[in-house]
C-alpha positions as a printed NumPy array, in Angstrom:
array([[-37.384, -20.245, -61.891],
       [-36.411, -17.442, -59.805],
       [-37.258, -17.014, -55.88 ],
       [-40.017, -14.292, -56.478],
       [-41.235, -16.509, -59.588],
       [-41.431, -19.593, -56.938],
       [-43.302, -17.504, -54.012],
       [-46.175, -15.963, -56.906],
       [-46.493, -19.509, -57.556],
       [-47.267, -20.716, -54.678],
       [-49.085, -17.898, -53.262],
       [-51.497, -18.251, -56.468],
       [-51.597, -22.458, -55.823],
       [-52.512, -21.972, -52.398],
       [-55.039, -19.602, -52.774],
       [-56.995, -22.243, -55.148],
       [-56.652, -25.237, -52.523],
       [-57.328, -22.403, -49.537],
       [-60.309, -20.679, -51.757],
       [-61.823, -24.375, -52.662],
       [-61.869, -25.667, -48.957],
       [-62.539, -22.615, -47.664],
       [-65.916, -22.702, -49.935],
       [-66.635, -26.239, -49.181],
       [-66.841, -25.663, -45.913],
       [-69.084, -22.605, -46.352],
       [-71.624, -24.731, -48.027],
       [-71.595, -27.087, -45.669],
       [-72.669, -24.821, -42.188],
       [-75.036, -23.031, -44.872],
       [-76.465, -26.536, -45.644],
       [-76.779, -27.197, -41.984],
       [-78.379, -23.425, -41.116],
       [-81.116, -23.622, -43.422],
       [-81.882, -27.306, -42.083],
       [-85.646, -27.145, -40.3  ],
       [-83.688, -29.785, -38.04 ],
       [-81.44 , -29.552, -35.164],
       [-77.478, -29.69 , -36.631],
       [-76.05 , -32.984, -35.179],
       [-73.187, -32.807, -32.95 ],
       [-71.644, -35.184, -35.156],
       [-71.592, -32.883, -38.252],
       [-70.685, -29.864, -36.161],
       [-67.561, -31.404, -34.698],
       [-66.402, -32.481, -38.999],
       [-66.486, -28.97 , -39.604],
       [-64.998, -28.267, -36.476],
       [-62.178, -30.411, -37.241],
       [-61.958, -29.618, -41.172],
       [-61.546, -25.716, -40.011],
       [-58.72 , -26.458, -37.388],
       [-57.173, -28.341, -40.722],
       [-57.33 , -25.382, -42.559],
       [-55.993, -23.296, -40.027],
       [-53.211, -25.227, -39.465],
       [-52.461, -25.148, -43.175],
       [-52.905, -21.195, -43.583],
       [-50.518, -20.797, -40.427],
       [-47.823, -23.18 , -42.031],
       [-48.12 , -20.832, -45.117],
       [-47.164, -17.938, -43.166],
       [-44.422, -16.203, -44.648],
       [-44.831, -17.404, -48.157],
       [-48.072, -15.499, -48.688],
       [-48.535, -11.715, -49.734],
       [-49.143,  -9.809, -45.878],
       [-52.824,  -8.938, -47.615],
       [-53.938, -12.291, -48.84 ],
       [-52.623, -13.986, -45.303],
       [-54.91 , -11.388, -43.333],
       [-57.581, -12.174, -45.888],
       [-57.703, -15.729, -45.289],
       [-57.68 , -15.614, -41.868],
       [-60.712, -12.961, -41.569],
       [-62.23 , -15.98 , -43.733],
       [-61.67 , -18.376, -41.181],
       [-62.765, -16.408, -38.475],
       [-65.917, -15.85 , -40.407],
       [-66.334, -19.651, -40.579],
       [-65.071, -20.015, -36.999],
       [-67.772, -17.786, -35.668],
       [-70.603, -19.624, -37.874],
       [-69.828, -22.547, -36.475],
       [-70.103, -20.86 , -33.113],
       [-73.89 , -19.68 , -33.562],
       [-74.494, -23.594, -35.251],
       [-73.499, -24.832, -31.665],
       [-75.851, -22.16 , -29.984],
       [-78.443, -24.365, -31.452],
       [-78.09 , -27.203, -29.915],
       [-79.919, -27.95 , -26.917],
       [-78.023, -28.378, -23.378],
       [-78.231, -31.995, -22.124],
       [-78.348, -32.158, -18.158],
       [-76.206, -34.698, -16.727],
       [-77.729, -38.23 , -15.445],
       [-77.303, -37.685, -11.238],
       [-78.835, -34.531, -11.527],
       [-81.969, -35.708, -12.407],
       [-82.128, -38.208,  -9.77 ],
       [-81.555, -35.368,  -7.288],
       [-84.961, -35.588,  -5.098],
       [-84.781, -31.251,  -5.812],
       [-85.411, -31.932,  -9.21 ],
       [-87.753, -34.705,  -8.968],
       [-90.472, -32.356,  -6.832],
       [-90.413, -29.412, -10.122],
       [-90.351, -31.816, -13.109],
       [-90.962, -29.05 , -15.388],
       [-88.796, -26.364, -14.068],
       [-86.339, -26.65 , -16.938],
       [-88.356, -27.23 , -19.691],
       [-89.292, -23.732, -20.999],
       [-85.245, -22.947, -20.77 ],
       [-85.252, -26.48 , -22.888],
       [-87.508, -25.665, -25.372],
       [-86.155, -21.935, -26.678],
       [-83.498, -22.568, -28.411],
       [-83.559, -20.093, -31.34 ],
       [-84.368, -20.464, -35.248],
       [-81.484, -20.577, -37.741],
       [-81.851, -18.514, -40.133],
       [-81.885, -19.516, -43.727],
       [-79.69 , -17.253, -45.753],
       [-80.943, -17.335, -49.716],
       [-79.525, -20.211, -51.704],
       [-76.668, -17.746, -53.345],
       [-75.037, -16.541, -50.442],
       [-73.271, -18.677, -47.714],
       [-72.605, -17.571, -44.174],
       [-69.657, -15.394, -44.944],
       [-70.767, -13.45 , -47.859],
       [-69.47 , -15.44 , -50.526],
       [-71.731, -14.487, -53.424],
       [-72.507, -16.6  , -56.122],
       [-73.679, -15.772, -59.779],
       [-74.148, -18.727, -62.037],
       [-75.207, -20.72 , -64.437],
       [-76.725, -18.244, -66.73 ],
       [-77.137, -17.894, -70.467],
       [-78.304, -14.932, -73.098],
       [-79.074, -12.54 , -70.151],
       [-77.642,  -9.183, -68.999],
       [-76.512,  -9.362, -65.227],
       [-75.85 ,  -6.266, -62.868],
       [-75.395,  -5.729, -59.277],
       [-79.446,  -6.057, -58.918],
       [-78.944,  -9.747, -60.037],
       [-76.416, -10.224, -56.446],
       [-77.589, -10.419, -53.211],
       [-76.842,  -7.12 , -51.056],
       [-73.689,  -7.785, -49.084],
       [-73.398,  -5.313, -45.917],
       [-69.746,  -6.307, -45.872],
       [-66.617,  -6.822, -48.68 ],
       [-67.323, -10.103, -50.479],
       [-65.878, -12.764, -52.377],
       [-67.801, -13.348, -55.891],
       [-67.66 , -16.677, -57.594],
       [-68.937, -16.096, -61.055],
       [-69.507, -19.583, -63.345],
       [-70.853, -21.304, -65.922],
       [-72.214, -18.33 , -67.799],
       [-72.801, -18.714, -71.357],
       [-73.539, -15.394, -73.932],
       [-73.783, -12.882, -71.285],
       [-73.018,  -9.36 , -70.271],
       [-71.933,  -8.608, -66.496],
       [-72.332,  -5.386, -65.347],
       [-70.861,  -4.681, -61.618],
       [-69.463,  -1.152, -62.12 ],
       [-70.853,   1.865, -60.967],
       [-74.378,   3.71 , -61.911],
       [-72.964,   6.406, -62.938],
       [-71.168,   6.637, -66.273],
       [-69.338,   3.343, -65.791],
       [-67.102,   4.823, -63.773],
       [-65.733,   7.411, -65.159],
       [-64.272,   8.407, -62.189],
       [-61.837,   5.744, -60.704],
       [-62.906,   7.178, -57.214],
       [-66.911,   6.914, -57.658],
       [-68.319,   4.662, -55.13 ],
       [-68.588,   1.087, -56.489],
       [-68.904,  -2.709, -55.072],
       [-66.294,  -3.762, -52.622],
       [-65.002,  -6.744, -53.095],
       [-62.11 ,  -9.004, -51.466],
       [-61.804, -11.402, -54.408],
       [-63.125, -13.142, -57.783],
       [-63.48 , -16.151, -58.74 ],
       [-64.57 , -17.167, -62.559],
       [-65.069, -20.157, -64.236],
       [-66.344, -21.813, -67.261],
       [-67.506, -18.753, -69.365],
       [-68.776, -18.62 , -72.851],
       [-68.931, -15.212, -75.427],
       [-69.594, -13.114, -71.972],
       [-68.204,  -9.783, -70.944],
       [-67.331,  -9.119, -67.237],
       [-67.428,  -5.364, -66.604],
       [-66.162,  -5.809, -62.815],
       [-65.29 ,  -3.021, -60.409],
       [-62.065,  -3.129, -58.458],
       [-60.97 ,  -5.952, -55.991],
       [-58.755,  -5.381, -53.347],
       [-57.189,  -9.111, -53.409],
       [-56.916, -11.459, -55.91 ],
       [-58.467, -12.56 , -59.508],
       [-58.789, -16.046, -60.869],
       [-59.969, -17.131, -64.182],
       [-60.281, -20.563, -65.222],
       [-61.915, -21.758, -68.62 ],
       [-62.575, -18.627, -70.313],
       [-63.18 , -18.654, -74.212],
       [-64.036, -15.627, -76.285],
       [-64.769, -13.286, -73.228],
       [-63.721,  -9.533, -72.45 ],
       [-62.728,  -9.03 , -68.819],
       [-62.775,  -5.208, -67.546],
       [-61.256,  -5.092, -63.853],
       [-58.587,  -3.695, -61.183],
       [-57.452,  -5.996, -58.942],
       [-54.096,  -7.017, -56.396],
       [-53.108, -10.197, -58.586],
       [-54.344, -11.108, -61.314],
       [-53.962, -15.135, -62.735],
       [-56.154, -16.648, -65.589],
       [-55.565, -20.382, -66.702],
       [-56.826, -22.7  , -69.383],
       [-58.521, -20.144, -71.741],
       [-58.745, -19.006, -75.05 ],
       [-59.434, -15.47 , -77.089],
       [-59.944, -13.591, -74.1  ],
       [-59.607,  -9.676, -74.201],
       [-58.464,  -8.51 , -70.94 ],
       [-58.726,  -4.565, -69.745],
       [-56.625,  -4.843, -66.606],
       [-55.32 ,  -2.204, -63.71 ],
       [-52.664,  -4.118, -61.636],
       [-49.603,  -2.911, -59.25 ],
       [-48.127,  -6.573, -59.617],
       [-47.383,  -8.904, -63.079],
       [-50.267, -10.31 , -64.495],
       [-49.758, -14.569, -65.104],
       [-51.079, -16.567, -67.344],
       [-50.88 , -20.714, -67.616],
       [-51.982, -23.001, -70.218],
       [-53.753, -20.398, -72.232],
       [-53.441, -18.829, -76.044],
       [-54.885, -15.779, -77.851],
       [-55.401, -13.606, -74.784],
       [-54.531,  -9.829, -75.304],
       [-53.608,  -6.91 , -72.481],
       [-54.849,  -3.468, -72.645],
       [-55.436,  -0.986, -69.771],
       [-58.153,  -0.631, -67.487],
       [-57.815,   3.028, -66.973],
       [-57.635,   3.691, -71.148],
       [-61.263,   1.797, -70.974],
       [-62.481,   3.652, -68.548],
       [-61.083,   7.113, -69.959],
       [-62.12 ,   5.38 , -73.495],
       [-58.783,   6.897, -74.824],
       [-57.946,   4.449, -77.86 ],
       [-54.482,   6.645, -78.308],
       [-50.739,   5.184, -77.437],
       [-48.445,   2.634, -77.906],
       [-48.975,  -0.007, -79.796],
       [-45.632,  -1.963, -79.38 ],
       [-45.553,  -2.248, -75.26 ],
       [-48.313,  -2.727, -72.445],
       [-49.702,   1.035, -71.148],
       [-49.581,   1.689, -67.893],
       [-46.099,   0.139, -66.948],
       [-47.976,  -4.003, -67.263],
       [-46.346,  -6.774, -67.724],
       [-47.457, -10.23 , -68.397],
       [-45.683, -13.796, -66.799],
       [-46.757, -16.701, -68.875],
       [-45.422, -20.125, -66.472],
       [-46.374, -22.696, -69.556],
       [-43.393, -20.832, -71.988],
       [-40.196, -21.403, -70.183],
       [-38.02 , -20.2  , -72.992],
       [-36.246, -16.18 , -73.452],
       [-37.983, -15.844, -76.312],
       [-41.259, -13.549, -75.924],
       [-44.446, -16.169, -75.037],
       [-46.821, -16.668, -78.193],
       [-49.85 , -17.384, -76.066],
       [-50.227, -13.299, -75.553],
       [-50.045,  -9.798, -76.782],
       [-51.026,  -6.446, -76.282],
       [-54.536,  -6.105, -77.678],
       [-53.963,  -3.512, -81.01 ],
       [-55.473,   0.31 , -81.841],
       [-58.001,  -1.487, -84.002],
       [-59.158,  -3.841, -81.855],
       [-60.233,  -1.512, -78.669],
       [-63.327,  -0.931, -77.745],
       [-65.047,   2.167, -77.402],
       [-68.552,   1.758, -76.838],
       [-69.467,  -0.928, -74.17 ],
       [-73.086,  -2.138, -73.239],
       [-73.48 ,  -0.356, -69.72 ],
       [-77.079,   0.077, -70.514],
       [-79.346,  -2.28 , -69.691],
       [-80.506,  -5.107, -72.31 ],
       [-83.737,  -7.06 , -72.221],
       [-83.645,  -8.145, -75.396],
       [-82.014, -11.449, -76.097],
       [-81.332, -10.375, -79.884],
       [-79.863,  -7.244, -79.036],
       [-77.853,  -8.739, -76.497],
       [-76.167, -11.179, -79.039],
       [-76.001,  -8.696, -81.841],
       [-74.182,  -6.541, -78.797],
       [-71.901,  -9.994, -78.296],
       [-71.228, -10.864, -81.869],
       [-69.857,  -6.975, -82.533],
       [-67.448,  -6.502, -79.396],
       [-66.199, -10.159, -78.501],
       [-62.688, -11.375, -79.631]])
């Protein structure tokens, strides 16, 4: 395995571990914001201490990661870092013990308590978005999803999308499904998917990284920085890339072009990825080209997708069982 083979390695390992804890602790100061009670000092100084951990490990990364994902991760962590800030707002000031012997104190008992008693509300963000707009859209089944099923996020997100079983996710544009590569769209940093089902993911572009785990018989439309999908199976995959798409422990997945989707020009070469792709598969070693992908044929393109909504769950299968691998 070459050196640049080694790095993409562990830049994509990393930013699993980094993405997981990173997300862990997200749920935790969420958990602890929309608490009606006080957050313990106790639990504050865990996260405190779990954060510095990460930060150490995302600064002894430094220099094996791509410039974009290390600036990423550590706008992440100053997210978290400043959370954990307003958590610590909320607890109340203790005096010290000789102070309130002082005989000044004793004659104006009450002087302190309104100062005492306003410490401010958390607020309780919704149950799908943690502190640092990490949107969430799961566990669904037979339903059509679009940007009106997400939270609005004032700022660029990550999206975890799971557990989705028989459905259609729609995230591109109003307007034509983008047509236009330029037409305004959702900004996101990064996606994470999981544990999908017969579901097509019509995603707009991410600036940093994709990654796919447990995918079988899905489409994927999307434009992204790096692109890594592992463990799946008959998955269609429309990509726009700048770097080599990777795949690991997968079979039956098949490469077109994002841009040809979008354009919905069905035209070109049949023999070689469009758009100058290429394709790194780590679980075949060997010269030989990897049987676990191809580029997806002429016939097999799709030229009509379901941008529209659907509300019925018959249509939406029928719209499943004619476009899915």
């Amino acid at each position: 395995m070459d050196s640049d083979t080694k790095t993409w390695s562990f830049s994509q390992e990393f930013s699993v571990q980094f993405q997981a804890s990173r997300t862990d602790l997200e749920s935790r100061v969420a958990a602890l914001r929309s608490s009606t009670i006080t957050p313990a000092p106790d639990a504050i100084q865990s996260l405190s201490q779990d954060l510095a951990k990460l930060t150490k490990t995302l600064a002894d990364a430094t220099g094996s990661l791509p410039n974009y994902a290390q600036r990423q991760y550590e706008l992440q962590l100053k997210g978290l870092d400043k959370s954990l800030e307003e958590l610590r707002s909320l607890i109340p000031k203790t005096k010290f013990a000789f102070k309130r012997r002082l005989p000044m104190q004793s004659s104006a008992p009450t002087s302190a308590s309104p100062a005492s008693a306003a410490v401010p509300a958390a607020s309780s963000p919704p149950p799908y978005m943690s502190a640092s707009t990490n949107l969430i859209l799961s566990s669904h089944s037979l339903r059509y999803l679009s940007k009106n099923s997400l939270p609005s996020a004032p700022h660029v997100s990550d999206l975890t999308i799971s557990d989705l079983n028989k459905c259609v996710v729609n995230l591109l544009p109003d307007t034509g499904g983008e047509a236009a590569e330029g037409s305004s769209s959702m900004e996101l940093s990064g996606l994470h998917i999981r544990n999908l089902t017969d579901t097509i993911l019509l995603l707009p572009n991410t600036q940093g990284s994709v990654l796919l785990h447990d995918l079988h018989r899905c489409i994927v439309v999307v434009g992204c920085h790096q692109f890594r999908i592992h463990t799946s199976t008959s998955v269609d995959v429309y990509l726009s890339i700048p770097s080599t798409a990777v795949i690991e422990h997968c079979s039956r997945i098949r490469f077109s072009s994002r841009s040809r989707m979008l354009s919905q020009e069905t035209s070109g070469s049949e023999s070689a990825l469009p758009d100058g792709l290429s394709v790194q598969d780590f679980s075949h070693i060997k010269s030989a080209p990897s049987p676990n992908w191809s580029v997806l044929p002429r016939e097999a393109f799709v030229d009509k997708w379901p941008v529209g909504t659907i509300t019925s769950e018959r249509e939406l299968e029928e719209q499943l069982d004619t476009l899915l691998p």
